[in-house]
C-alpha positions as CSV (number, residue, x, y, z in Angstrom):
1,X,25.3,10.7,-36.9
2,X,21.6,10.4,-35.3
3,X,20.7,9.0,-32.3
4,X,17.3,7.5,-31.9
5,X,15.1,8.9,-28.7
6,X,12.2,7.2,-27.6
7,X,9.7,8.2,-25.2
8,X,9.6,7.0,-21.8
9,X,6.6,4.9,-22.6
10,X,8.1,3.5,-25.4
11,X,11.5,2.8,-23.3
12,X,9.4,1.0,-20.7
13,X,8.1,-1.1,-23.8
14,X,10.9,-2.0,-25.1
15,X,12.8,-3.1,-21.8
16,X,9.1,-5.4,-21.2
17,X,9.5,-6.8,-24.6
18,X,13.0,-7.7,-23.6
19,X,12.1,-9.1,-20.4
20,X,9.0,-11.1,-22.8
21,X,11.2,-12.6,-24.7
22,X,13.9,-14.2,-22.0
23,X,11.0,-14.8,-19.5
24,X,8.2,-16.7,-21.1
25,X,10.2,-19.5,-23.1
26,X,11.6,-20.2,-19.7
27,X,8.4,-20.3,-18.0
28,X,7.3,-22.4,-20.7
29,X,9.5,-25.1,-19.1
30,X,7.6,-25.3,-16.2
31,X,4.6,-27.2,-15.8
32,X,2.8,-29.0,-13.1
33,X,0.3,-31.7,-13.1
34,X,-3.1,-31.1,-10.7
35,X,-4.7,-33.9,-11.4
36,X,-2.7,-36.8,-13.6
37,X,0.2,-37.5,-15.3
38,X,-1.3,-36.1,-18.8
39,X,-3.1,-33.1,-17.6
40,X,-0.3,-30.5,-17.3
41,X,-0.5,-26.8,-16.8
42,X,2.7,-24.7,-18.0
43,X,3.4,-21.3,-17.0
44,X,4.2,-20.2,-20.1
45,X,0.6,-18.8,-21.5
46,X,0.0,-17.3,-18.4
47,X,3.3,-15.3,-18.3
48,X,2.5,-14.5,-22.1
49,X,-0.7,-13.0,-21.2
50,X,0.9,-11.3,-18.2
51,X,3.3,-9.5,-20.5
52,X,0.3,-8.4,-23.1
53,X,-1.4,-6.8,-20.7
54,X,1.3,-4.4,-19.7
55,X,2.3,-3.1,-23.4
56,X,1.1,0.9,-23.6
57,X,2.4,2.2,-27.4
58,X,3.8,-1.0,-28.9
59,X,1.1,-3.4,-30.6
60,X,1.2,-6.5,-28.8
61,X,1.1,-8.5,-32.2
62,X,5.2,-7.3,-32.8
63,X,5.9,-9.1,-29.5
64,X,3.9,-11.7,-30.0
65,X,5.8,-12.4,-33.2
66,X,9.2,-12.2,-31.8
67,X,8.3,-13.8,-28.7
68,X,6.7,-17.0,-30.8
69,X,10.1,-16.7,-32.4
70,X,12.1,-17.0,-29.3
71,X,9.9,-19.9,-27.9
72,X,10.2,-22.2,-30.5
73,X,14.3,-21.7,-30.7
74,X,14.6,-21.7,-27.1
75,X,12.7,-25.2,-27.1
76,X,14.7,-26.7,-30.1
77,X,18.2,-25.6,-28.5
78,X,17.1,-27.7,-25.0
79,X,16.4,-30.2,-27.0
80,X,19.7,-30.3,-28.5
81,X,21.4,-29.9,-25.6
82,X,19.6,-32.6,-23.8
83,X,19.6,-35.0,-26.9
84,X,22.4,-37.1,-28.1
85,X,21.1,-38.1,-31.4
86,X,18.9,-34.9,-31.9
87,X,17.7,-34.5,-35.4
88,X,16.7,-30.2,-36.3
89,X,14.1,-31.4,-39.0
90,X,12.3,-33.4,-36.3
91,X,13.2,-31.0,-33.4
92,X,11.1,-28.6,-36.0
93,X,8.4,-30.6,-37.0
94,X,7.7,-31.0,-33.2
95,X,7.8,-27.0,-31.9
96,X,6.4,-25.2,-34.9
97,X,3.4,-24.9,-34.2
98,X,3.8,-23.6,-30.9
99,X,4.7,-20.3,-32.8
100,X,1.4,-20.2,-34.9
101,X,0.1,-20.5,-31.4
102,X,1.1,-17.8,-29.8
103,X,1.1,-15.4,-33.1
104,X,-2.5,-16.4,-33.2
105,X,-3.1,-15.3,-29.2
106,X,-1.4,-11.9,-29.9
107,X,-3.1,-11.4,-32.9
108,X,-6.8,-12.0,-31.2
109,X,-5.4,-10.1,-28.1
110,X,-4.7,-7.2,-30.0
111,X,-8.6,-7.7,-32.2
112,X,-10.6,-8.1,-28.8
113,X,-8.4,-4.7,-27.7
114,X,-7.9,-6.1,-23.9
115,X,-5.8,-3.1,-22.8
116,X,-9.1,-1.6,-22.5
117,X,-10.2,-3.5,-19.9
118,X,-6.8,-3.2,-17.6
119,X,-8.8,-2.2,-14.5
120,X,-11.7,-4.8,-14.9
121,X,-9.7,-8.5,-14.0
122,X,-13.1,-10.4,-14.6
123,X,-13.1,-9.8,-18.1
124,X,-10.0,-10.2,-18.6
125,X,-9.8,-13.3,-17.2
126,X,-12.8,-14.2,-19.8
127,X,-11.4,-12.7,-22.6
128,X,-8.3,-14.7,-21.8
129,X,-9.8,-17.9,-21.8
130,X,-11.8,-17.3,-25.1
131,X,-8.0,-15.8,-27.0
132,X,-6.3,-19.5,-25.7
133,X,-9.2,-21.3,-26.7
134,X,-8.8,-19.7,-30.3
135,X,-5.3,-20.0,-30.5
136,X,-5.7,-24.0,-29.6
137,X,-7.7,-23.9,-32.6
138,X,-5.4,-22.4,-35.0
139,X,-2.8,-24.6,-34.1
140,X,-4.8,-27.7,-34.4
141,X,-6.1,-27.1,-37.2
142,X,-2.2,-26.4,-38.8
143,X,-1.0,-29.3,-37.1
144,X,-3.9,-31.5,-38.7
145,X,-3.3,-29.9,-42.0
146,X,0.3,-30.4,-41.9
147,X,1.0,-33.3,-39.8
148,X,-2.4,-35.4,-40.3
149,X,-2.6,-35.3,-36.4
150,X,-6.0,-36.0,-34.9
151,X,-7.6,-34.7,-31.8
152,X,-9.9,-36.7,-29.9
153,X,-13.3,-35.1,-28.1
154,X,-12.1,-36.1,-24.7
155,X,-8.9,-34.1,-25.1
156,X,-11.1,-30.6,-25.7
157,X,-12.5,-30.7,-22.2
158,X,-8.7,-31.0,-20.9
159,X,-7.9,-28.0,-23.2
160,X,-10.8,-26.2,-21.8
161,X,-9.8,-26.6,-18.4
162,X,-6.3,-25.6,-19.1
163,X,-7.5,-22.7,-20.8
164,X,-9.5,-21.7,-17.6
165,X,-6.2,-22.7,-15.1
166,X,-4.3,-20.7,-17.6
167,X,-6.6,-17.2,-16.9
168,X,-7.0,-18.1,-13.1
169,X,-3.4,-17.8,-12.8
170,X,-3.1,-14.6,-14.8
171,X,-6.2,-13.5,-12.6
172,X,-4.5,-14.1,-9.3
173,X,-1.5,-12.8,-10.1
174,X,-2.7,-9.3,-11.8
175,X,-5.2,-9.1,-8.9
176,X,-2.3,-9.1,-6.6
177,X,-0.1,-6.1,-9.1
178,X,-3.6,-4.1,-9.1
179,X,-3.5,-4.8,-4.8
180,X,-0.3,-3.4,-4.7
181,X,-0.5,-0.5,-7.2
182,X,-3.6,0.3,-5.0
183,X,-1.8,0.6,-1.9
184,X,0.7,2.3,-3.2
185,X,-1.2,4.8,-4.4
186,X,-2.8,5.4,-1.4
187,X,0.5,5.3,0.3
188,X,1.7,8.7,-1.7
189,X,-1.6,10.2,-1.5
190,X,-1.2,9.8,2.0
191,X,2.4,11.1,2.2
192,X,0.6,14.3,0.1
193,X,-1.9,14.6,2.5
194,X,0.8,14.5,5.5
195,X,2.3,17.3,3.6
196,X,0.1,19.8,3.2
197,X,-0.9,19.0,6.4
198,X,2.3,20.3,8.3
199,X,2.4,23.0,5.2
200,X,-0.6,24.5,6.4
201,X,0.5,24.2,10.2
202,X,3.4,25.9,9.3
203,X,1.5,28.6,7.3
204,X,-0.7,28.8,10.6
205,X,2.0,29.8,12.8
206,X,2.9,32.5,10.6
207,X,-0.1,33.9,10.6
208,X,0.0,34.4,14.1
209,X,3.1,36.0,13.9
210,X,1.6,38.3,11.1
211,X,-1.3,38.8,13.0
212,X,0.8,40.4,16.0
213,X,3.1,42.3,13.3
214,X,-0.3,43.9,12.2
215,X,-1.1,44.8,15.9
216,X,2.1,46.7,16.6
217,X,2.2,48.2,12.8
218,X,-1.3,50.0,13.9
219,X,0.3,50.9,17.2
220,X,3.1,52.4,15.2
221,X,0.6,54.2,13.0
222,X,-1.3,55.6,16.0
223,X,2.3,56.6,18.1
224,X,3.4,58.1,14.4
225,X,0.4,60.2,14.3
226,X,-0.1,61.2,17.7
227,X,3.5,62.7,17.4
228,X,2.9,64.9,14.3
229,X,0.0,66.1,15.8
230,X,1.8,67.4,19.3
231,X,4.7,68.9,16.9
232,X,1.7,70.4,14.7
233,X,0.4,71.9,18.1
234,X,3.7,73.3,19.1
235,X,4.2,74.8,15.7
236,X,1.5,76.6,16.2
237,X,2.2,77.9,20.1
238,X,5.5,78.9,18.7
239,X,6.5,81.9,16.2
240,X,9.6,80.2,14.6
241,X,8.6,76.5,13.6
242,X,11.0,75.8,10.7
243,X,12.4,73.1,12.2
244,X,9.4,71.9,14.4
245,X,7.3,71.8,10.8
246,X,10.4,69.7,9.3
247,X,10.0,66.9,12.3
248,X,6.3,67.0,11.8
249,X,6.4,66.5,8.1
250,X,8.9,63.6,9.0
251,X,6.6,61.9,11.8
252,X,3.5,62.4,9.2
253,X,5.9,60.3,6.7
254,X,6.6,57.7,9.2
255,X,3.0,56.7,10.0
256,X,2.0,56.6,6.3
257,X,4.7,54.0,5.3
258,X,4.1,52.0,8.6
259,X,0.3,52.4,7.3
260,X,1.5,50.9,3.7
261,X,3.2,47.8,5.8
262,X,0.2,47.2,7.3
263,X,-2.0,47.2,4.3
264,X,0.1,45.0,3.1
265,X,0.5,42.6,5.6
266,X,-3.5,42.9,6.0
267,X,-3.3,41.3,2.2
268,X,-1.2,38.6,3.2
269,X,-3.1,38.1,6.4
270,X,-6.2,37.8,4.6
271,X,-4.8,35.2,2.0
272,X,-3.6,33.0,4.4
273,X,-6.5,33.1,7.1
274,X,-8.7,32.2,3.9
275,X,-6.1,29.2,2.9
276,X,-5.8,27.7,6.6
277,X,-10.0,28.7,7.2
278,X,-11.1,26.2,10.1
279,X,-14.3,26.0,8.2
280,X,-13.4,22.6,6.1
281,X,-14.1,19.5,7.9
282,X,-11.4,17.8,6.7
283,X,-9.2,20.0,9.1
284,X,-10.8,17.9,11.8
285,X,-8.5,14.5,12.8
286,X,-8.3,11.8,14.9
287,X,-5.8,11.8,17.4
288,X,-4.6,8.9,16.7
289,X,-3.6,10.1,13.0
290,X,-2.4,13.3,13.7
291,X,0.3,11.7,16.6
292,X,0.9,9.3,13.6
293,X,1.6,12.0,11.2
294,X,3.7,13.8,14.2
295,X,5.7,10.2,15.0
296,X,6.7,9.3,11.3
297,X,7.5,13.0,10.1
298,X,9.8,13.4,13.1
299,X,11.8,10.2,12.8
300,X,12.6,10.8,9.5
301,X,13.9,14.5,10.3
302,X,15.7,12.6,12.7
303,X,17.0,10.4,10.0
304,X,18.0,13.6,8.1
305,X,20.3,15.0,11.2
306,X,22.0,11.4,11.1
307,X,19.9,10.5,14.3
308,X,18.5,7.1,15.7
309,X,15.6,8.7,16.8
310,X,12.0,6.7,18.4
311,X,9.3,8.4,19.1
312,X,6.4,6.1,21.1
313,X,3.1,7.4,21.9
314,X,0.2,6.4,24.3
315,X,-3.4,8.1,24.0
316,X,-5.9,6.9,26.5
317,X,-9.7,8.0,26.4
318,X,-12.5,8.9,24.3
319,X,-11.6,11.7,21.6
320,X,-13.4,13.1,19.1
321,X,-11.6,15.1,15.8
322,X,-9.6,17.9,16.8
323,X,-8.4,21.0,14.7
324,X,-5.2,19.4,12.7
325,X,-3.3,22.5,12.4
326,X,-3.7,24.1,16.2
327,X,-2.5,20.3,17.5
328,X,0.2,19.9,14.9
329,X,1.7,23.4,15.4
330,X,2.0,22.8,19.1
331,X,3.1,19.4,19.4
332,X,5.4,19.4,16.4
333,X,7.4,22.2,17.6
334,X,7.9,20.5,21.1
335,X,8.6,17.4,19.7
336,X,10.9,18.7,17.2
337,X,12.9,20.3,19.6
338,X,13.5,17.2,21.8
339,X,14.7,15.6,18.2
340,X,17.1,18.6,17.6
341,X,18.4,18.5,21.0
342,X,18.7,14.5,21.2
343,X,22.7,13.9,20.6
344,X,22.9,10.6,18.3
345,X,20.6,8.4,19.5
346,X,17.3,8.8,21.8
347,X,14.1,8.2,22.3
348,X,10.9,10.7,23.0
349,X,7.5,9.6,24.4
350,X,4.3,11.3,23.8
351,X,1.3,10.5,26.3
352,X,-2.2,11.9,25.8
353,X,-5.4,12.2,28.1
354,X,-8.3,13.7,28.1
355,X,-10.3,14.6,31.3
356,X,-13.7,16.1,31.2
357,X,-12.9,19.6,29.5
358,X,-9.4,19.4,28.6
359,X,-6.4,17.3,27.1
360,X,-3.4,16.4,28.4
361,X,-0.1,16.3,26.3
362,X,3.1,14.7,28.1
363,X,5.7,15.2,26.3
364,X,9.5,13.7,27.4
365,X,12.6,13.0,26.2
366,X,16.2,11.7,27.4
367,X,17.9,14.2,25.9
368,X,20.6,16.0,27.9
369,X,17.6,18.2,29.7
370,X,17.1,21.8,30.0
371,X,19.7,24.2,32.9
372,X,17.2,24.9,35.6
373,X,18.6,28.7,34.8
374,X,16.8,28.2,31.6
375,X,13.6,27.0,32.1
376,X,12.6,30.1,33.3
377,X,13.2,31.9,29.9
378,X,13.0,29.6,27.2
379,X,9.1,30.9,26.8
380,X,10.7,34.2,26.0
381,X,11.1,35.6,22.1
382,X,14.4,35.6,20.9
383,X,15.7,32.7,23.6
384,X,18.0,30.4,21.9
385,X,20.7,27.8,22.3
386,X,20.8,26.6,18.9
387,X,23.1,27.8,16.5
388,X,23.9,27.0,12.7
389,X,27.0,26.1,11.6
390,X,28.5,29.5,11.1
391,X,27.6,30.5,14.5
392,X,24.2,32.3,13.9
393,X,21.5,31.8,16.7
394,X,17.9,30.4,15.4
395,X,14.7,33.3,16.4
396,X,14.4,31.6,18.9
397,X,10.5,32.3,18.0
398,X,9.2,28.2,18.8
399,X,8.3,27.8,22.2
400,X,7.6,31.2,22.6
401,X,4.9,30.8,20.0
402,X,3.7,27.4,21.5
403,X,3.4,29.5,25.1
404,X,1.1,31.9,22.7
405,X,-1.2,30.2,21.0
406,X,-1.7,27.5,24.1
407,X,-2.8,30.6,26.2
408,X,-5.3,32.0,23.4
409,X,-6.8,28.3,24.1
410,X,-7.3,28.9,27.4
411,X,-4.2,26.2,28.0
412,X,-1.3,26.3,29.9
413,X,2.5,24.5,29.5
414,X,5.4,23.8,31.7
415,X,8.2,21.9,31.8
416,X,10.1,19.4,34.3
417,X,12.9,17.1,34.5
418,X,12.3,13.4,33.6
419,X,11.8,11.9,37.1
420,X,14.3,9.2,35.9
421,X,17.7,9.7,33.8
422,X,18.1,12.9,31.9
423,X,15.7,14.5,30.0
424,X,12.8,17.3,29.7
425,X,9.1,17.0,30.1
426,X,6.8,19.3,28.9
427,X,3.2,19.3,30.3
428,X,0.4,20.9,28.0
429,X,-2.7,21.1,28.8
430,X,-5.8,22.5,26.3
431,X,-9.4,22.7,26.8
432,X,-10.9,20.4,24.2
433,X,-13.9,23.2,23.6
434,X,-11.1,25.1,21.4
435,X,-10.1,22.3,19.6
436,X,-13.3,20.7,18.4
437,X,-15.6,21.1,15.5
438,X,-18.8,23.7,16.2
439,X,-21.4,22.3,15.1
């Protein structure tokens, strides 16, 4: 037994041609009248057109078929329904050429190819109005040839018109998809953006950290070396050195692996200093985005730890672009620790100013506060009082990082109770010269 597999463009086809063919006989149903009782506009054409447009492998001319179809039988059982004495060769006579109709539109929508112009509405809009006025043509012209019905001149002006109606509603409606798609591509690209924004912040802090591991791998190297050369020396002042020139083969060993390790980490260094280089202009932001960035990233970790968790922000002054990832790595990891140490529900406010030199970062919370025992070592490496769920502590690396890199800036931190309630303040304070673009 084989089962048949479509592609997903295919599936999304099929489920529109479905949708096609229940949607547009009912929207042929309703009508309104703009200007008098005998000029009526249905939604039906409209709708049809709608649906043509959004077709990707499937040649629109199979659901126009099926859909033509569906019309004319949808419109011949509400007539026999609604009619008492309803009569299926008259009922036939009447819709039947309401399917030649809209064959004939598919068949000159697929000829003009109008999928080609799915990003330009104007044309569209004209090619639209050209396809109905067709189609009205080839229906007429059965219905005079099989009916003997006539069509008077004054009637092809209302069919014009209708025709028009018929492609401004298309028009305002597939302006409005294309408005939305737009946005909402913008609104990913954005998310992206937001990203590898706090990717590269994160990458930045590690670099610091690699950075330091580089200083005390040379220090190593240096300490390794100096060693084997004062066993070397005492070798040499002494007559039986077997085991001095054992300990200096050993320290000799010892500074050329700590010597590999820092190669290495030089590698790795150099790789990321090149990846996070504060050369690009685009590392530059607005205060006002990066907070942004900082506000919704943090609620939603909030939202992940099963927290109710608003964060409100105030910035006052004139600022210009500061570096994204010095400002995110600082701020995130003080605001992400007042989100980790809120219990259920909380809120943290974020206040920035900028005097003539420097900016100002207030940062407060009403979490349950900091032990003034504490505050005096939570700057320190390896401080911790969080602890997973098996009882392991974090690194307890944050703040002491934060402490770091604000003193390389020239800045300073410290922290204070909330002045009302419970809580914990932190006060940063950077000079802005660090922070801005050279020029």
């Amino acid at each position: 037994m084989t089962t048949l597999n479509f592609q997903p463009t295919v599936k999304k086809d099929l489920l529109i041609l479905l949708l096609m063919m229940l949607i547009v006989p009912i929207a042929g149903l309703l009508n309104f009248y703009p200007i008098n009782a005998t000029f009526r506009i249905s939604f039906g054409v409209p709708t049809f057109l709608f649906f043509l447009l959004l077709f990707r492998k499937i040649p629109v001319i199979l659901p126009g078929f099926l859909t033509a179809i569906t019309i004319v039988g949808f419109r011949m059982l509400i007539e026999f329904i609604q009619d008492d004495h309803f009569d299926w060769t008259s009922s036939f006579q009447a819709n039947f050429s309401s399917f030649f109709f809209y064959l004939a539109y598919a068949c000159f929508f697929y000829l003009a190819k109008v999928n080609r112009f799915y990003n330009r509405v104007i044309i569209i809009g004209l090619l639209g109005i050209l396809i109905e006025l067709l189609a009205d043509t080839v229906e007429l012209t059965l219905q005079y040839f099989v009916l003997g019905t006539t069509i008077k001149w004054a009637a092809l002006g209302e069919i014009l018109m209708v025709a028009f109606s018929h492609s401004f509603i298309v028009l305002s409606f597939f302006t409005f998809i294309k408005l939305y798609e737009t946005q909402e591509r913008e609104r990913q690209i954005r998310q992206q953006n937001e990203h590898m924004l706090l990717l590269i912040s994160n990458l930045y802090e590690e670099s610091v950290y690699l950075k330091k591991t580089l200083v005390n791998a040379e220090n190593i190297t240096k300490k390794s070396y100096d060693l084997y050369k004062s066993l070397m020396d005492l070798k040499i002042e002494q007559t039986t050195a077997t085991s001095m020139d054992i300990y200096s083969k050993q320290a000799l060993n010892i500074a050329g692996e700590v010597h590999e390790i820092k190669k290495d980490n030089q590698r790795i260094f150099a790789g990321l200093s090149k990846l996070i280089s504060v050369k690009s202009s685009t590392d530059y932001m607005s205060i006002h985005e990066l907070i942004s960035i900082i506000q919704r990233t943090n609620e939603k970790y909030g939202n992940l730890l099963k927290k109710e968790i608003q964060i409100e922000y105030a910035i006052s002054g004139e600022h210009p672009p500061y570096h994204a990832f010095t400002l995110l790595s600082i701020i995130n990891n003080i605001v992400t620790n007042a989100v980790e140490a809120i219990d259920g529900k909380g809120t943290i406010t974020v206040t920035i100013e900028k005097d003539q030199n420097s900016i100002v970062f207030r940062i407060g919370d009403n979490g349950p506060g900091i032990q003034q025992k504490r505050k005096n070592v939570i700057f320190k490496p390896g401080f911790t009082t969080k602890y997973d769920h098996s009882g392991n502590p974090s690194t307890g690396m944050g703040l002491s990082f934060v402490k770091k890199l604000i003193e390389q800036f020239e800045g300073d931190i410290t922290v204070e109770d909330q002045e009302k309630g419970t809580g914990t303040l932190f006060i940063i304070r950077l000079q802005t010269d660090h922070l801005m673009k050279k020029e």
